[in-house]
Each structure stands twice: as C-alpha cells, then as structure tokens.
C-alpha positions as CSV (number, residue, x, y, z in Angstrom):
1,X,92.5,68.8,100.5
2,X,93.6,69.9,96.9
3,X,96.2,71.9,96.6
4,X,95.8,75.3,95.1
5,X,98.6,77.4,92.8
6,X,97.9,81.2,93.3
7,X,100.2,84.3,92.1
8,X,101.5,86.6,94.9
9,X,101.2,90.3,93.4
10,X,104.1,91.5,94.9
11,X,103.7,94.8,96.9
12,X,105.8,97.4,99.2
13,X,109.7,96.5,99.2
14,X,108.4,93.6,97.0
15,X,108.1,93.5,92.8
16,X,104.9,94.0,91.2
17,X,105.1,91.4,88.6
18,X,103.8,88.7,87.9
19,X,104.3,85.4,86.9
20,X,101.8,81.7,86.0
21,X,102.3,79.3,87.9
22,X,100.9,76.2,87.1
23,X,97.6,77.6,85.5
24,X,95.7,74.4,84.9
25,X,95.3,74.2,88.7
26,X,92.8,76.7,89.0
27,X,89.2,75.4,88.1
28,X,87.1,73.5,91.4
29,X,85.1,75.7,93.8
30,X,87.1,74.2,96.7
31,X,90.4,74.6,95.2
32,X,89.0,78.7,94.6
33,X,88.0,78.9,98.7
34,X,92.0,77.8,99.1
35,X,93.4,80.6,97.1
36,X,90.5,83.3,98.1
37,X,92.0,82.1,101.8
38,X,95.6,82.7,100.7
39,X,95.1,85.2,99.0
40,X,93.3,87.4,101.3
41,X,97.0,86.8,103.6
42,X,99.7,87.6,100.6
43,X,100.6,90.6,102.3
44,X,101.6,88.8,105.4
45,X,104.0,86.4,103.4
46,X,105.1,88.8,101.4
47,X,106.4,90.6,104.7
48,X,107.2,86.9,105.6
49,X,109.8,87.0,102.8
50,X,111.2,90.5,102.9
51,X,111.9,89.8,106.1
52,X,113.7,86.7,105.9
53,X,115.3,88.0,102.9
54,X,116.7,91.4,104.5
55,X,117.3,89.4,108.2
56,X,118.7,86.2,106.9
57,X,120.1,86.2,103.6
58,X,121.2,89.9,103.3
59,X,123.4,90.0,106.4
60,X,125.5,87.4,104.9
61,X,126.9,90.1,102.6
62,X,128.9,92.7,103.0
63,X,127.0,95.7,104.8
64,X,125.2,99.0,103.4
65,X,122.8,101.2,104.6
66,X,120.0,99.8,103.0
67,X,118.9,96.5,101.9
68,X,116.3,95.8,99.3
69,X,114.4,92.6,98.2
70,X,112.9,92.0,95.4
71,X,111.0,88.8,94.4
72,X,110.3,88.9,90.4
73,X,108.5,85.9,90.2
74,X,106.6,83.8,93.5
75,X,104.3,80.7,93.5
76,X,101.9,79.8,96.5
77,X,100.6,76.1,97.6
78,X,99.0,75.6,100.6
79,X,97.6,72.5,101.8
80,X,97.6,73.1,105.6
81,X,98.9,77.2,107.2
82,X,101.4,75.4,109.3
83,X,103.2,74.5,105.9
84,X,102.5,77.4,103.4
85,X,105.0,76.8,100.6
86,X,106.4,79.9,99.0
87,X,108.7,79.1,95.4
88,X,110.2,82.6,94.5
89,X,113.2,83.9,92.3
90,X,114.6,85.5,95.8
91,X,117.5,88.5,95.6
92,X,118.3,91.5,98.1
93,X,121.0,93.4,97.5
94,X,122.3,95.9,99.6
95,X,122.7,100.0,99.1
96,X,124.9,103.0,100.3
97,X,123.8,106.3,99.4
98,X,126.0,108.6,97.5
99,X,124.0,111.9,97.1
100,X,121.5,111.5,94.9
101,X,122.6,107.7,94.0
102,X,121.6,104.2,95.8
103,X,125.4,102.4,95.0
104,X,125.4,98.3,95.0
105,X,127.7,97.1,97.9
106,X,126.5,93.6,97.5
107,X,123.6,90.8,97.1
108,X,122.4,88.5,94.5
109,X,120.0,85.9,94.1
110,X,119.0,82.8,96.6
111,X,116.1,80.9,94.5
112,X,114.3,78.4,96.2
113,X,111.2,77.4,98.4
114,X,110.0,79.0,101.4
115,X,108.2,76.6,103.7
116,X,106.0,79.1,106.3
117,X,103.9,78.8,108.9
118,X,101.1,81.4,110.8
119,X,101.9,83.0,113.5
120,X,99.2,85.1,115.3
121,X,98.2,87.5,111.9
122,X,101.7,86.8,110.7
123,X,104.3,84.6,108.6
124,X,107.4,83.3,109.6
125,X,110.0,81.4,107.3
126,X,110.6,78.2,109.3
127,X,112.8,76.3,106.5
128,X,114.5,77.5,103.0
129,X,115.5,75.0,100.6
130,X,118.0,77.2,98.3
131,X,118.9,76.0,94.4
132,X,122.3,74.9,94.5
133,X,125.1,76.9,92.7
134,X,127.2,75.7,90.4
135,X,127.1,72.5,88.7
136,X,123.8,71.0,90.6
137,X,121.9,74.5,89.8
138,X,119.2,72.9,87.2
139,X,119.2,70.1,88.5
140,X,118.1,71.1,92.2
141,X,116.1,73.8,90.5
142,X,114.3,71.0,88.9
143,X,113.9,68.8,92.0
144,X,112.5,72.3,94.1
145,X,110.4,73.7,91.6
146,X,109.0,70.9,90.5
147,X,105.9,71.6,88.3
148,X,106.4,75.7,88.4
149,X,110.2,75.2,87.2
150,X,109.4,76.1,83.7
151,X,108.0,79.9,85.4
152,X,111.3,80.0,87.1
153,X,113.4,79.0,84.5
154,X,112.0,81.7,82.1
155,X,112.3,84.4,84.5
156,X,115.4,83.4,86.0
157,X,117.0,83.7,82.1
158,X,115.3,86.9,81.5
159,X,117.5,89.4,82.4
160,X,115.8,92.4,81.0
161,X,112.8,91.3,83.1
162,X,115.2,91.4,86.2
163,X,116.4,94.2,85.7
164,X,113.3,96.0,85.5
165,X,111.9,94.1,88.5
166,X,115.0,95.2,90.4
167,X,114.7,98.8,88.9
168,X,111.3,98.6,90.2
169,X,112.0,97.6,93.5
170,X,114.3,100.0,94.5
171,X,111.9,103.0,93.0
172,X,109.4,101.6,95.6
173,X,111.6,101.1,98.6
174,X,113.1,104.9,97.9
175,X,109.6,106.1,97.7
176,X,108.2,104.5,101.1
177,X,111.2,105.3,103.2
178,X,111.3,109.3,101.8
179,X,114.9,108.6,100.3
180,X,116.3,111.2,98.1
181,X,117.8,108.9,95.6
182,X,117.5,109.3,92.3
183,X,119.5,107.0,90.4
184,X,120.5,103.8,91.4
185,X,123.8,101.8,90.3
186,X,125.5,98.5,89.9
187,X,129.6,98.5,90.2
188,X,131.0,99.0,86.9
189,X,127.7,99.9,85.4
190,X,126.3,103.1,84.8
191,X,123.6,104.3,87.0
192,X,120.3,104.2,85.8
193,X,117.3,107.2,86.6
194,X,114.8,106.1,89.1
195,X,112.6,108.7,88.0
C-alpha cells in the first residue's frame, strides 16, 4: 500500500493552522481512500497528541494549573493503523491564573514523530522519537522528518507564526473550559489580550 501525506486541521486544545506536507503525494484514487480513512479519525489523534503532550511531556515541567498544547504544524502517514505516524512541531506549556491573566510557569517545544496505534475508536502514542537539542538539532530533525523537514523547518523559524499559533491555542482552551482569562503572559514579557 502507498503511503498517503494528509494535513491534520488542528482543533479543540489544538492550533488551527495549517501547514503542506509533502504535496506531490496527493494524486492516485487509492492514495485518496487512505487519507479520506485518516482523515475521517484526525480528531482521535489529535486527542491522541494532546494527550500525550499534557500526560507525558508537560509533567516533566514545573507544575501550573493548566496545561495547554498546541501543535502549529502536523503531518500524517499511514500505511497500516497499528503504525499511524504523526510528525508535529509539539509544545505545551503550562498556566497559573492570576485574575484575569493565564501566567507561563513553564513548557516549550518537543518536535518529533509520533508513532500511534488504534485502540477501540481511539489513539494512543506508543513511541516518540524527539529532535535532539543542541548540537544534533538539524541534523536529527533531518533524519525524523525526512521529506516534510522543509514544513518543519519553516515553521519551526517562524516565530511570529508561533506565536500566533500559541496565542491561538490558549484563546481556545480558555474558551472550552469557561476560564475567565483574558490576557495571557510569558515571564518577562508583557501580556498579550486574548480577546
């Protein structure tokens, strides 16, 4: 079976942008039926990954009251649903509220591949191969990206983009879990309206 480059539109706790991937993958019928299939379950691995972000990789930082992920740019191939690989820009970062303000205790960004399999109607992350910090970052962002690296790269060096993504994320999360916040805001940074 072919394999089949799709774009997750990010939804709930999740960004809503967008980002190619690979777009001269995307022209036989049987390749189409793949992504139709996938994409018809993006909001179970988009769960997948907010989950895995918030239970695995957020509770390595320091604690707040809320933690929010936010996934600016994701790629999808699928060959087989008990190895549904998932390439995202991955941050959470975590939250206290102070009045009317969501303050940053901590977070930051884990990029890398997501290797998920079904479970019932569900997604769970069995495996995360993370870019290396440091000096092996491109390189190993290279080696995991492969063919979608160049979509990484350019939103991974955007930091407007981020930014807004982030900004965008948070305005979400406040609105689904009735939070009062207003503003949000980065340490040493002034906040910024969420309005």
């Amino acid at each position: 079976m072919k394999t089949k480059h799709i774009i997750l539109a990010a939804t709930l706790a999740v960004c809503g942008i967008m980002t190619a991937c690979n777009p001269g993958n995307q022209a036989k019928h049987e390749e189409a039926v793949q992504a139709d299939t996938i994409a018809s379950d993006k909001p179970a691995l988009l769960v997948a990954v907010d989950c895995y972000l918030v239970d695995s990789i957020a509770s390595n930082y320091a604690s707040g009251e809320f933690s929010i992920p936010c996934v600016p740019m994701t790629c999808v191939t699928s060959t087989d649903s008990t190895d549904v690989k998932v390439w995202g820009d991955f941050w959470v970062f975590n939250y206290n509220q102070v009045g009317d303000t969501l303050k940053c205790v901590s977070g930051g960004n884990h990029p890398g591949l997501m290797h998920m399999r079904k479970v019932g109607d569900n997604y769970e992350v069995f495996a995360f191969e993370q870019v290396e910090d440091g000096a092996g970052n491109e390189a190993s962002a290279r080696k995991i990206f492969g063919e979608n690296y160049d979509a990484f790269h350019a939103v991974n060096s955007d930091e407007q983009y981020r930014a807004k993504a982030l900004r965008d994320a948070i305005i979400d999360y406040v609105k689904q879990n009735g939070l009062t916040a207003k503003y949000c805001q980065d340490y040493g940074r002034p906040a910024v309206s969420l309005e």
